[in-house]
Every structure is written in C-alpha cells, then in structure tokens.
ZATILO-416859 format. One line per 2 residues: number of its first residue (from 1); their letters; for each residue x negated, y, z of N, C-alpha, C. Coordinates in steps of 0.001 Angstrom, whole numbers, plus 500000, padded with zeros to 6 digits. Each point is the difference from the previous one (the first is absolute). Example, Ala and Ser with C-alpha at 12.3 -4.5 7.8 and 13.67 -1.06 7.14 Angstrom:
// residues 2
1) AS) 486810,494310,507800,500890,501190,500000,499100,501200,500000  500350,501050,499280,499180,501190,500060,500770,501090,500730 $
This chain:
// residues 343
1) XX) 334477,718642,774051,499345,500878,500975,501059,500736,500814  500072,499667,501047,500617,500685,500866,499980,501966,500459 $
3) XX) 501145,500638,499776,499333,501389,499939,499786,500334,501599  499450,501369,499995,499536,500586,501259,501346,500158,500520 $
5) XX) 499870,499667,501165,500931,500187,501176,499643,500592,501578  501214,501227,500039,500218,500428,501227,499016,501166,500632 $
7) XX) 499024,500572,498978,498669,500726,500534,500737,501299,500767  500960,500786,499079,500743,501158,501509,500992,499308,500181 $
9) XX) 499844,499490,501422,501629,499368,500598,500225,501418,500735  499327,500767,500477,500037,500820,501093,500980,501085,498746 $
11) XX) 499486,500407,498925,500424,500993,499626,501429,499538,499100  499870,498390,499702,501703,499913,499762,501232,499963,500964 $
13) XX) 499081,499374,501121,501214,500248,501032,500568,501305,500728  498453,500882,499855,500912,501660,500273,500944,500207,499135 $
15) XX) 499738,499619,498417,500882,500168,499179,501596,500462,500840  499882,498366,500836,501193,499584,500289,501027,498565,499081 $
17) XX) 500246,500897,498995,500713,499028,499144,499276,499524,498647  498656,500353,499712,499056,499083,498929,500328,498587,500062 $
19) XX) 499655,499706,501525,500013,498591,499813,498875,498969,499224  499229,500857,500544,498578,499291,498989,498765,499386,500656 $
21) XX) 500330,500498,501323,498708,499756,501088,499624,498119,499855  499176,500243,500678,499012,498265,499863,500970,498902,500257 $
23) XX) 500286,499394,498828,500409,498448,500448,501722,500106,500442  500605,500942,500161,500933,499858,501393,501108,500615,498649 $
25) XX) 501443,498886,499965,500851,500667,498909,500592,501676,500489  500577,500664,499132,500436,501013,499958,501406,500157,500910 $
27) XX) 499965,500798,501324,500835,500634,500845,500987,500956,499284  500927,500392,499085,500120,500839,499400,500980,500621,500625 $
29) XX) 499672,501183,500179,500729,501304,500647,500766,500462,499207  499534,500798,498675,500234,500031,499210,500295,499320,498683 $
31) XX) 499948,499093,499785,500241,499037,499032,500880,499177,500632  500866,499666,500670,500859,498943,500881,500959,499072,498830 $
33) XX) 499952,498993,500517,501121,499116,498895,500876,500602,500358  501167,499568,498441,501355,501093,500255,501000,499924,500911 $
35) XX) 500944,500621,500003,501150,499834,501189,501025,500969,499321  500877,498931,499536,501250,500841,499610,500502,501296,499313 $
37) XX) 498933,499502,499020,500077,502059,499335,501124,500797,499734  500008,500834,499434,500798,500897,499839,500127,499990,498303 $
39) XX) 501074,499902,499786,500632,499600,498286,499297,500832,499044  499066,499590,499385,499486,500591,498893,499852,499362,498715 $
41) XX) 500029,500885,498924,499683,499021,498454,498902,499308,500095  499872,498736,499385,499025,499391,500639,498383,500591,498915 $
43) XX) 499340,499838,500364,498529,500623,498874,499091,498633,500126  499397,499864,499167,499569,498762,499239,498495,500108,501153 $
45) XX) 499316,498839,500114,498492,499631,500786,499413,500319,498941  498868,500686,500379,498796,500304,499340,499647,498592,499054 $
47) XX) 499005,500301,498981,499357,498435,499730,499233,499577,500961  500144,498284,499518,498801,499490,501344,498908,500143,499444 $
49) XX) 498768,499817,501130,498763,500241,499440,499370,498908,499418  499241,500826,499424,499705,498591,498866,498989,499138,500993 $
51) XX) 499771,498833,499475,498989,499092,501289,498233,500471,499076  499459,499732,500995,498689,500375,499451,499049,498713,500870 $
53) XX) 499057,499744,499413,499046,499217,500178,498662,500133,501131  500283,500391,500896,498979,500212,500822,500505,501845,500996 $
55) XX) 499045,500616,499747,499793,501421,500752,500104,500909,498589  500773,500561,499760,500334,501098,498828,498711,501388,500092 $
57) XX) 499360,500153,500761,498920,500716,500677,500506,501157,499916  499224,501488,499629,500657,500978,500468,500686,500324,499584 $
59) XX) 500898,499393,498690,501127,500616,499578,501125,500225,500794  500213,499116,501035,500806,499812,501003,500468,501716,500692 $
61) XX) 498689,500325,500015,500178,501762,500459,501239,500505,499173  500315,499698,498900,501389,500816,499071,501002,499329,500657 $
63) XX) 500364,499003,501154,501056,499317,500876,500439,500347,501400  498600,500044,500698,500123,500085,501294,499082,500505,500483 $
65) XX) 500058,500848,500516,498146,500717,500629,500465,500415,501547  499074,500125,500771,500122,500374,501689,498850,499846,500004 $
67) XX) 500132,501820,500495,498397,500881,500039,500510,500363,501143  498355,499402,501286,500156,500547,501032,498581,500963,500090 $
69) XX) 500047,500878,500790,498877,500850,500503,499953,499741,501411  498672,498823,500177,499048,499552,501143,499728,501821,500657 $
71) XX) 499639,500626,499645,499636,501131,500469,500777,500589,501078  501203,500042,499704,501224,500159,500779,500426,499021,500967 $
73) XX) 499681,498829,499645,500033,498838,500516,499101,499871,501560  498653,500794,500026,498946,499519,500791,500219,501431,501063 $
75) XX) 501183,501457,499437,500421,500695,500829,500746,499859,501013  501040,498320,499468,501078,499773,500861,499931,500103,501595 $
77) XX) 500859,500286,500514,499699,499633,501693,499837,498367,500456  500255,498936,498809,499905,499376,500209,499439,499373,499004 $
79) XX) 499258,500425,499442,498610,499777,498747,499068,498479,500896  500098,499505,500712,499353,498711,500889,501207,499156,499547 $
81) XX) 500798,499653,500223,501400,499534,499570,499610,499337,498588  500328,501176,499357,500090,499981,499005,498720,499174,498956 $
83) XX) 499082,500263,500495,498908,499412,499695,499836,498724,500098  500592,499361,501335,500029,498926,500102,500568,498975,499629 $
85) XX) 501099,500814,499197,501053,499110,499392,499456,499938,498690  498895,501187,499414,499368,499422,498661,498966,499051,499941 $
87) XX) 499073,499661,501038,499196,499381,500094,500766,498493,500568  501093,500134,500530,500215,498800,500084,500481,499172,498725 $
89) XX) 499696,500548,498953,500366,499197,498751,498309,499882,499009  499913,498761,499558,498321,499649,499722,499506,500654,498929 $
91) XX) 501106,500163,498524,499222,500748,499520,499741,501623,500016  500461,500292,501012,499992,501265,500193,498814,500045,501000 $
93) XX) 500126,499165,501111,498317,499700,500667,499189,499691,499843  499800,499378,499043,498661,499548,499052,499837,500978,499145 $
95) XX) 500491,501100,500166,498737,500954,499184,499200,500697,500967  500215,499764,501330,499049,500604,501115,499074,499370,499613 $
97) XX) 498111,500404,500160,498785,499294,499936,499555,501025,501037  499591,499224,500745,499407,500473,501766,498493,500735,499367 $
99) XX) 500620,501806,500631,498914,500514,499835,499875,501123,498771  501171,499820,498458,499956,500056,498903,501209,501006,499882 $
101) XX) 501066,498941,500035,501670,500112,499582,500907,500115,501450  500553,500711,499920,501396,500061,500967,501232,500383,499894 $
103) XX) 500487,498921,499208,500976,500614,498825,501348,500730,500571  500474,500132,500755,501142,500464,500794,499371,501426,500165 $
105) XX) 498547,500015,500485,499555,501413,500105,499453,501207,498664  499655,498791,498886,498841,500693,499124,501907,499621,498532 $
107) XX) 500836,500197,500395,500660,499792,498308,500637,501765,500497  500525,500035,499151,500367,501537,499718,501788,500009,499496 $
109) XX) 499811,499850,498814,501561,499427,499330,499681,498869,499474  501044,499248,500294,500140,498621,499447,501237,499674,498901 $
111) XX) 500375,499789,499285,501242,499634,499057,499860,498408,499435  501442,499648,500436,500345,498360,499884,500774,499569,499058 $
113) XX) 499948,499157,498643,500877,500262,498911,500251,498581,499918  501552,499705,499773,500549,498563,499517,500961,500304,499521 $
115) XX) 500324,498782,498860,500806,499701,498959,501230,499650,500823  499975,499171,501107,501391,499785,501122,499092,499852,500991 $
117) XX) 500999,500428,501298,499321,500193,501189,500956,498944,500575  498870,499140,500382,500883,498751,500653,498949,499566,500778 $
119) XX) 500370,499652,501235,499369,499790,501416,498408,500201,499679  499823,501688,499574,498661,500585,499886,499289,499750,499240 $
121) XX) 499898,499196,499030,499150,500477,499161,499640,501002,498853  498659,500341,499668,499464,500934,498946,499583,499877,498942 $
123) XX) 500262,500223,498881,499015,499657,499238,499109,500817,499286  500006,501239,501224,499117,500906,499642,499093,501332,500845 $
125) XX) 499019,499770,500491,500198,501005,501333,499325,501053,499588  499578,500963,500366,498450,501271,499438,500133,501025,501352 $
127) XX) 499042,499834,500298,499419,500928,501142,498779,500731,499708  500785,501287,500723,499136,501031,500304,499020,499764,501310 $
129) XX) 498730,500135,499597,499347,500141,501530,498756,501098,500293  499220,499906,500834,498967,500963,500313,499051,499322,500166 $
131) XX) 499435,498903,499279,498549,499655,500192,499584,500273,498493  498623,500041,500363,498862,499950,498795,499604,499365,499347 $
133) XX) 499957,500088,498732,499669,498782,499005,499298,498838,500477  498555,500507,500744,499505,498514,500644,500525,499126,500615 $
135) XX) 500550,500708,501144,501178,499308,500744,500856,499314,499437  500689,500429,499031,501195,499095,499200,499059,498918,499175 $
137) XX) 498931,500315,499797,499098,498545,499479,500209,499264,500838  499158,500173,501223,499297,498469,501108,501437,499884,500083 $
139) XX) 501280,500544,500104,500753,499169,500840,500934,499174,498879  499790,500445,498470,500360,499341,498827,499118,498686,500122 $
141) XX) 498656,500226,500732,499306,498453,499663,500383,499058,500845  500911,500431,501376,500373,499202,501424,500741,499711,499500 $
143) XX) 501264,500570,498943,501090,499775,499481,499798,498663,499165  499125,500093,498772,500005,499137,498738,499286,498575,500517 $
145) XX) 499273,500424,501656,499554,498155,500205,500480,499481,500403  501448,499866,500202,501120,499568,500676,501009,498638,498719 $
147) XX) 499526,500784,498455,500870,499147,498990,498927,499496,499091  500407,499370,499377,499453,499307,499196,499547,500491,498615 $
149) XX) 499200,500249,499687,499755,501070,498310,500496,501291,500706  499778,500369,501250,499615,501186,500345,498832,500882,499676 $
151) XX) 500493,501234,500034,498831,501167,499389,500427,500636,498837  498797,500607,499330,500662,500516,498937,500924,499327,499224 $
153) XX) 500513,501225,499223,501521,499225,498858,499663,500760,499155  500301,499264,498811,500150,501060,498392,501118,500216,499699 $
155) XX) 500818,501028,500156,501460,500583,499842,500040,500210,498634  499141,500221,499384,499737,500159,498063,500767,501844,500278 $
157) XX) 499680,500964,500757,500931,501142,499997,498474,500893,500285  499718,500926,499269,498986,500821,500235,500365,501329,501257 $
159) XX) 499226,499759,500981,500082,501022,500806,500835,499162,501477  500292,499150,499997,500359,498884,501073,499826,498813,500418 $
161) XX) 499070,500584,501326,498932,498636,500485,501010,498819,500551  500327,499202,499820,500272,498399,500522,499377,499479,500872 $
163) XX) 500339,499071,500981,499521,499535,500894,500918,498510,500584  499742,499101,500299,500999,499136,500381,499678,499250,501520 $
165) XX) 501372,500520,500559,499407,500083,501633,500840,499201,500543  499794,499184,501123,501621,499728,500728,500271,500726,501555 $
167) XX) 500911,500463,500707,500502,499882,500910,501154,499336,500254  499930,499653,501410,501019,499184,500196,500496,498674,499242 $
169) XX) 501008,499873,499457,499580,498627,499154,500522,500752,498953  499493,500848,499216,500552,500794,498776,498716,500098,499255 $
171) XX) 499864,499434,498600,498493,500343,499394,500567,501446,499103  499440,500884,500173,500039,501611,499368,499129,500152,498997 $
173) XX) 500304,500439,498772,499216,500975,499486,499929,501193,500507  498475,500714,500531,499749,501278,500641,499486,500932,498293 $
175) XX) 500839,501096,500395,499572,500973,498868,499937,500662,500168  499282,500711,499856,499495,501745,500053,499782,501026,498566 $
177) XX) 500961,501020,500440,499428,501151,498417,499594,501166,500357  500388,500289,501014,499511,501044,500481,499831,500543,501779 $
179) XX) 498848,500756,500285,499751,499783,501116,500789,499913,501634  500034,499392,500698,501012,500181,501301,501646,499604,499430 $
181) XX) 500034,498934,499107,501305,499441,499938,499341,498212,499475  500556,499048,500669,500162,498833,499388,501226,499240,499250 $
183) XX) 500147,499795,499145,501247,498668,499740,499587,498802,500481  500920,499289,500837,500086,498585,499672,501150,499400,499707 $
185) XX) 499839,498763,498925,500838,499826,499591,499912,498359,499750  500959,498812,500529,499411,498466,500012,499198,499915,498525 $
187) XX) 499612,498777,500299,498970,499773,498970,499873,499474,498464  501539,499696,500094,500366,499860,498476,500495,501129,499477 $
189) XX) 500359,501090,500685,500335,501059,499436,499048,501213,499876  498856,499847,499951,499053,500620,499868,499515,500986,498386 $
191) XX) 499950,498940,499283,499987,501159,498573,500581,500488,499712  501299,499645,499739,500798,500703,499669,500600,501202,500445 $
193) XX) 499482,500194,501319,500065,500887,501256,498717,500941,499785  499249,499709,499465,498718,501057,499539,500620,501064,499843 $
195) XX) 500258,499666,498110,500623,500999,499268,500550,501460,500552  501105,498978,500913,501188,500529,500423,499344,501380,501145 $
197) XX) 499175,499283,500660,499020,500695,501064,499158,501247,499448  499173,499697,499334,499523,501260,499323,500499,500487,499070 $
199) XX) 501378,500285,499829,500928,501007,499338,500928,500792,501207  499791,499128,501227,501472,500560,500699,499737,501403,500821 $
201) XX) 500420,500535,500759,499842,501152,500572,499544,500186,501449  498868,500400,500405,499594,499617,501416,500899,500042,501312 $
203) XX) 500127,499093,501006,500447,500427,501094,499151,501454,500904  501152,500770,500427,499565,501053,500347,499429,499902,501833 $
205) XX) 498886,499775,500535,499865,499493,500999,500269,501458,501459  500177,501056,499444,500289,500736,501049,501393,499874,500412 $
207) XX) 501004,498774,499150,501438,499908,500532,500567,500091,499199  501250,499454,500702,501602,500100,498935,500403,500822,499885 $
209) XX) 500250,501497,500473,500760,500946,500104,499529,500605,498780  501353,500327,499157,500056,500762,498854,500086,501392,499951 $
211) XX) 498670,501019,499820,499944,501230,500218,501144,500647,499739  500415,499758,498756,501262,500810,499646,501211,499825,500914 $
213) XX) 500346,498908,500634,501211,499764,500742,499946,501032,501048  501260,500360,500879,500115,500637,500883,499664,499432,501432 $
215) XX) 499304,500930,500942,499703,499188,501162,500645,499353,500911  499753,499138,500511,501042,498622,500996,499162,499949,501166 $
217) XX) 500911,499809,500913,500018,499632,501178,499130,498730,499966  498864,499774,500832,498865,498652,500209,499447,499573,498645 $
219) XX) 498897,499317,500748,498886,499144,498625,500829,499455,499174  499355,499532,498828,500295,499089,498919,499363,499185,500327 $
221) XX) 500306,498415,500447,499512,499257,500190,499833,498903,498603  501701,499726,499557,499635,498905,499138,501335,500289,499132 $
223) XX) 500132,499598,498682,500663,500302,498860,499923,498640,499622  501571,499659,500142,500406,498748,498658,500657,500801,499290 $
225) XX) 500034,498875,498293,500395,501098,498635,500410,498311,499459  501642,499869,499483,499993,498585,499244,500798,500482,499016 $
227) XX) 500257,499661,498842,500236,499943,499022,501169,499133,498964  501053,499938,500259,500914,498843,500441,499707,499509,500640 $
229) XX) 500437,500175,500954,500090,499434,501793,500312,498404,500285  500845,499315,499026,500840,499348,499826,499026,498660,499695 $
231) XX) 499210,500822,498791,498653,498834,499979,498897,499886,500495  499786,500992,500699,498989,500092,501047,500140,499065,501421 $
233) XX) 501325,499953,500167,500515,499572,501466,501003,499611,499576  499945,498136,499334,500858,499285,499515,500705,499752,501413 $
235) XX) 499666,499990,501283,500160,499481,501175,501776,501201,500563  499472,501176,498703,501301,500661,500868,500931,500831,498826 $
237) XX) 501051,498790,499604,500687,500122,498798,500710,501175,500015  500587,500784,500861,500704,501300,500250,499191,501239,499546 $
239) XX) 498654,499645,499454,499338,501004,499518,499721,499887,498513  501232,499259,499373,500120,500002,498735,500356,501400,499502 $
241) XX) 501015,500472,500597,500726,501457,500044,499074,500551,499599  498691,499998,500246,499053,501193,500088,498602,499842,499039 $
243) XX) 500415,501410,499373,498553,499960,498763,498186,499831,500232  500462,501085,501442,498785,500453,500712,500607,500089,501798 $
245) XX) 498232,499802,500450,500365,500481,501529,498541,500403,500625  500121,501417,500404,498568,500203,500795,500221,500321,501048 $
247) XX) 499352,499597,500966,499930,500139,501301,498624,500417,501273  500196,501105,500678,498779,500256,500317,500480,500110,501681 $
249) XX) 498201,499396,500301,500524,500376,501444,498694,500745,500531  500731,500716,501020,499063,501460,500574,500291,499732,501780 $
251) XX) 498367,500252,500138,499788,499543,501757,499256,501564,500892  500642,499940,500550,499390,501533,500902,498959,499518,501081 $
253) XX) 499174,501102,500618,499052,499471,501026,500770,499870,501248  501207,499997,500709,500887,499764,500796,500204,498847,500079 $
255) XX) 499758,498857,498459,500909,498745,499893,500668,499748,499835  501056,500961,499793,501323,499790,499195,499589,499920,498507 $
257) XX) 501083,499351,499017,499558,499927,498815,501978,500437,499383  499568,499827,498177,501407,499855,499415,499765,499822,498503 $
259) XX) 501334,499185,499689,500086,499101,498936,500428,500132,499241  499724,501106,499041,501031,500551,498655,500071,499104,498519 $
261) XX) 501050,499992,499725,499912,498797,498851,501229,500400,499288  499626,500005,498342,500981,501051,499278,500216,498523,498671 $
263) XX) 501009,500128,499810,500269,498662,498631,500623,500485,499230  499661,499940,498378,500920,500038,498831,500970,499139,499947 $
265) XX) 501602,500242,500322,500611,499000,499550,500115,499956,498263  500278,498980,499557,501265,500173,498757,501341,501015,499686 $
267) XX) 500447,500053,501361,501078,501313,499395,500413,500336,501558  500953,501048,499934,500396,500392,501148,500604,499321,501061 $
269) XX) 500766,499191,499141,501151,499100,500499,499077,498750,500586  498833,499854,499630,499190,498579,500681,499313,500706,501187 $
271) XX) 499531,500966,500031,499574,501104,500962,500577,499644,501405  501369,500679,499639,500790,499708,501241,500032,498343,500163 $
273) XX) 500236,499590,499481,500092,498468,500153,498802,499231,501194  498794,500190,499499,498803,499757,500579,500083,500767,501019 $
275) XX) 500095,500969,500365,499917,501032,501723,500598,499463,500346  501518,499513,499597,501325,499125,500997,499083,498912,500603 $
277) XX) 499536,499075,499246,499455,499257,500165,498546,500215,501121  499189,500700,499743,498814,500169,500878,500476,500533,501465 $
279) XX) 501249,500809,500190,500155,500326,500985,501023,498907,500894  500933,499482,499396,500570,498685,500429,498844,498710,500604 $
281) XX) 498946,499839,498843,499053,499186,500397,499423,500306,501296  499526,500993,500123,498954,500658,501272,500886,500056,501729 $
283) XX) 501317,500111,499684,500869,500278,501302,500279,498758,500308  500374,498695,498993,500097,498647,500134,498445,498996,500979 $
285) XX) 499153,500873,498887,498398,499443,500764,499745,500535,501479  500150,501359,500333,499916,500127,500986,500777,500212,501164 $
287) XX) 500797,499432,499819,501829,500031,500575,499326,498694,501467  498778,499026,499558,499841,498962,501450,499204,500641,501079 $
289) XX) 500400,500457,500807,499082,500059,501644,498874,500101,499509  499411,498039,499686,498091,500061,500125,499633,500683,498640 $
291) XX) 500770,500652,499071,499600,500737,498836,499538,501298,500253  500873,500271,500701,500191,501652,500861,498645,500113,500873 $
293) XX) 499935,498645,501036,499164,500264,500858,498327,499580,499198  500005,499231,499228,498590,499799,499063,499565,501715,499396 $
295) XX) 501289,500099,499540,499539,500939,498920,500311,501379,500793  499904,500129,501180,500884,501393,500791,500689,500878,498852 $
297) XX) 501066,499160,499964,501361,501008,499342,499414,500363,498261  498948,499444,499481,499385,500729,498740,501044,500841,498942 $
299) XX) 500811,498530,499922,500758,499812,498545,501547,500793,499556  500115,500434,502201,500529,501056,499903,500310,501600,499733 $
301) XX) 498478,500298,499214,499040,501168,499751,500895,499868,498453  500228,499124,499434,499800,499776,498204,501501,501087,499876 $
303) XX) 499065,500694,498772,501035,501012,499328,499839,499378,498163  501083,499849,499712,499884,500254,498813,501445,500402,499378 $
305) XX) 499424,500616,498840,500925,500988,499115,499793,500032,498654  501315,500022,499543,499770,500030,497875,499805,501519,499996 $
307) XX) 499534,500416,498793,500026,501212,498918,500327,500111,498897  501019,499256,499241,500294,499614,498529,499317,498432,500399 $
309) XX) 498851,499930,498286,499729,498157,500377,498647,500186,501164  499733,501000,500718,498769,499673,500947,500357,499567,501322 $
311) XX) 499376,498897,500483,500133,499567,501524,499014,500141,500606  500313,500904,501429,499225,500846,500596,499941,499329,501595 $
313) XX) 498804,499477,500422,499861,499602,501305,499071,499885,500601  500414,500799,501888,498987,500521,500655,500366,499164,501252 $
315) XX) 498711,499431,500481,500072,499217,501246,498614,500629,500593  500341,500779,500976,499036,500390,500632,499706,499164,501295 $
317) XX) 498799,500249,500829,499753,499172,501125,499757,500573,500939  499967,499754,500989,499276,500317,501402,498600,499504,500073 $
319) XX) 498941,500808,501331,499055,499122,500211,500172,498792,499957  501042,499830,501272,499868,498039,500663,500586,499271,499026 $
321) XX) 501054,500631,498688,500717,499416,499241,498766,498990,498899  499044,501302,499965,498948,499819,498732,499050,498187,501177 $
323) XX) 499677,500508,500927,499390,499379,501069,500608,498409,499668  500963,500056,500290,501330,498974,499655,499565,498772,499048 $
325) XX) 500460,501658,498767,499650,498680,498709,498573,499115,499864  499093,501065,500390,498324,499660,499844,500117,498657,501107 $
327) XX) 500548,500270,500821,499842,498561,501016,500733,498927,499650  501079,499703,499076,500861,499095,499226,499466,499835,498940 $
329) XX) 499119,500640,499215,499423,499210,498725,498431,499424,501206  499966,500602,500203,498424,498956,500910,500683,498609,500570 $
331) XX) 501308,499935,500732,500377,498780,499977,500401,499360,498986  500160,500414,498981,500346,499361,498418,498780,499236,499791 $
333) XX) 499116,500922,499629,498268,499195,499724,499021,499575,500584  500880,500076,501565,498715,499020,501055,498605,501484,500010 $
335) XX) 500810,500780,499898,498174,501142,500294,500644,500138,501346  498681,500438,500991,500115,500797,501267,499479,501612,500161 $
337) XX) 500986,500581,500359,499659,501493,500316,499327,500201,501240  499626,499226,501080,499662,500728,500968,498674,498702,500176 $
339) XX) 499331,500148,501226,498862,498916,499898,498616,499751,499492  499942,499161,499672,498802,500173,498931,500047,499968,498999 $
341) XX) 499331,500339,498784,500358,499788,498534,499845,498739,499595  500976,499208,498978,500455,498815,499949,498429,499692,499281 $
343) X) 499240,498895,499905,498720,499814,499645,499441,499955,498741 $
C-alpha cells in the first residue's frame, strides 16, 4: 500500500527547507549536501531505521510531525494561492463534497506524521475541523463508496469509530474519538492506530501558539518537530550531527513571513561545523543571477548561529520574496495561481 502523499505541499514549502511538499524531491536550504567542512572529531550516524512493512500509522507522530493551522492559512494575503496549491493535489481535493465539505475552508489544525519524509508522504494525518457530526457522516459515506469493503470498520478499540474510505488513490482508515478531530491513517495501518488514537492527546484547534511562550512577531502558521533528523531525512546526511530540529514559520498580514529553525547538535564542536556548512551552502546556491532573480535575493536573508551544541536559523522574507517561492512550487506541481481553478 502505497502511503499518503503530498496533502500540505503549501505548508511544507513555506517551511522552506521541509522538503516534503507533493511529489517534487527536497530543495534543501537548510539541509544542503556537504562542502568542505571544517575539522571536527568525527560522531558516529544515528541508527538506520528499521524497515517496516507497509504505513507504521500513527506512531510515526514520535518521528516527524508538521502541524499547520489552516486558520492562519485562510488569513493570508494570499490565502487564494495558497489554497490552490492544496487542492491541486487529489487527496487533499477529494475530501471536498459539493455542498457538504470544503476542506481548505472547514479544517482548523491539521498535523502530518511520518516515520521518513521522503518526496511527501504520511503515514499519518488528524485534523481538526468545524463541521458537525452529521456532516462528517454523509461525507464519510461519499468517502467509503469510492473503495472496496468501504464503510464501517471494526478497530476492536472501544470508543473509536472506523471507517474505510479512499481519496485520491490512498485507501484510509477514517477514525474518530472524539468530536471535531479525525485520524486518517492508510488502511493497513488502521488497528493498530486505534489504540494509539484513543490514548493520545487532542489536537488543540484554536492553534499552535504555546500560551506560556513569550509573544512573537506574526501568526503561527506551521511547526515541523523531527526527531533524529538524520532518519527522518535520509535525503540530507549532514543532519546526522543533529539529535533534534524544530522549525517554525510565522506569516504577518503584510506578507512578509520568517523561518526560525533551532537543532540539537551532538556537541559544540559539530554545532559549529553544521552552520559552516549551512551558511557556505546557501551563498554557493544563491551566488547564480537566475537564483537571485527566481528567488529575489531570498537566501541572502539566512542567518545562522551556534550557542554551545544549538543551531540557530532565521530566514526571513519579504512580501514578493514569499510571492516568489509560492509561484516556484506551483511550477514544481503544475498548479495555477491565477485563472481559473484547475478542474
């Protein structure tokens, strides 16, 4: 079974450097193959991951998660954009039912969980939304006549309804435990994903922002969180160095946005190592004319800095910069921003 692929391209490519959006390999800004480091003891690669048999379902959330808030999303100045680049991917458009569902409009928080993030796929999604139980029926029944032994499911888990639906060419187990949040999760990974589901802790649908933190400049749009980096994003070996890496990005109603992203190294000395590296990478990438002129100057924004073993980096944007990227991943995936909506 093939896992879900590519449903936020929009919110990995604000990322910037996720590298997770639909179909299209990873641009890495931040993650860049190496270039000539700077002499350090060498520190051993993480283990590899173990291989698994299908879709690991939501365990995947303890690996890789990217939680975006649609809410913030539909504030953007360019919330049409943006939209269009989610609907231009099927299973993310096939949960529209004309009349019912409008999923770009009606999700709230969304969170995306995989074991490795490699040209987008999930093997675990759960959204927050704002419709009403009925509603999430009829459009569970548009959903389940699409596969085969669609409809109800027996999860064997008391207190979590099953459902087996397809969008796009992905057959899902749909689960529900509690009201205004769904899991889906492919369809072999479904029971075992019960359990896991009605023990775990709800997504909070009024947003990411953590009361206790201190206040920041623009929305919270979207939060990646990986967990050895290294096996998450076999694609970008220079992030062996690193235990952890979270990265958040925040968009103002102006259109400017910015890209904070903080990593555990292994020790101090790999710290510096990796900044040499990310900042060498980024002046090399955008050192060509049509880089400069694609990306108006972006990559020349990138700050980063050690603190002991933490690596600290801020790439902020401009309107037209943000404008930029949104119009270079639409030529990545064949969506159109302006016109009519693709059909």
């Amino acid at each position: 079974m093939r896992r879900a692929r590519g449903l936020p391209v929009v919110a990995a490519a604000a990322l910037l450097v996720a590298g997770c959006h639909a179909g299209v390999e990873p641009v890495a800004v931040l993650v860049p193959p190496p270039v000539t480091p700077a002499p350090v003891p060498p520190t051993p690669p993480p283990a590899p991951v173990a291989p698994t048999e299908g879709s690991v379902g939501l365990e995947a959330c303890k690996g890789a998660r990217l939680d975006v808030d649609f809410q913030k999303l539909r504030a953007a100045p360019r919330a049409e954009w943006i939209r269009r680049l989610f609907l231009h991917d099927a299973r993310f458009a096939d949960l529209a039912v004309a009349g019912v569902v409008e999923p770009f409009g009606d999700a709230r928080v969304a969170r995306f969980c995989a074991a490795v993030l490699r040209g987008g796929d999930w093997d675990a999604i759960v959204l927050t939304h704002r419709l009403e139980p009925p509603t999430v029926e009829a459009a569970l029944r548009v959903y389940s006549a699409r596969v085969d032994e669609g409809g109800s499911e027996a999860l064997g888990v008391p207190g979590v309804q099953g459902t087996r639906v397809r969008t796009g060419d992905t057959a899902w187990s749909a689960q529900r435990a509690r009201a205004g949040e769904l899991l889906l999760v492919p369809a072999e990974a479904g029971p075992r994903s019960a359990s896991l589901y009605r023990g775990s802790a709800p997504l909070d649908p009024a947003g990411l922002e953590d009361p206790a933190s201190a206040p920041a400049a623009g929305a919270l749009v979207a939060r990646l969180t990986l967990d050895a980096p290294a096996q998450r994003m076999p694609w970008a070996p220079d992030l062996s160095e690193l235990r952890s890496l979270r990265a958040e990005l925040r968009a103002t109603p102006a259109g400017t946005a910015e890209l904070r992203a903080k990593g555990e190294a292994v020790d101090a000395a790999a710290a510096l190592a990796l900044a040499a590296r990310l900042t060498a990478r980024a002046e090399e990438v955008g050192r060509p004319l049509a880089v400069r002129m694609v990306l108006r100057g972006l990559l020349s924004s990138l700050k980063v800095r050690t603190n002991g073993a933490e690596v600290e980096v801020r790439l902020p944007a401009s309107a037209p910069q943000v404008d930029a990227l949104l119009a270079l991943v639409a030529a990545a995936v064949g969506a159109r921003l302006d016109g009519p909506p693709d059909p």
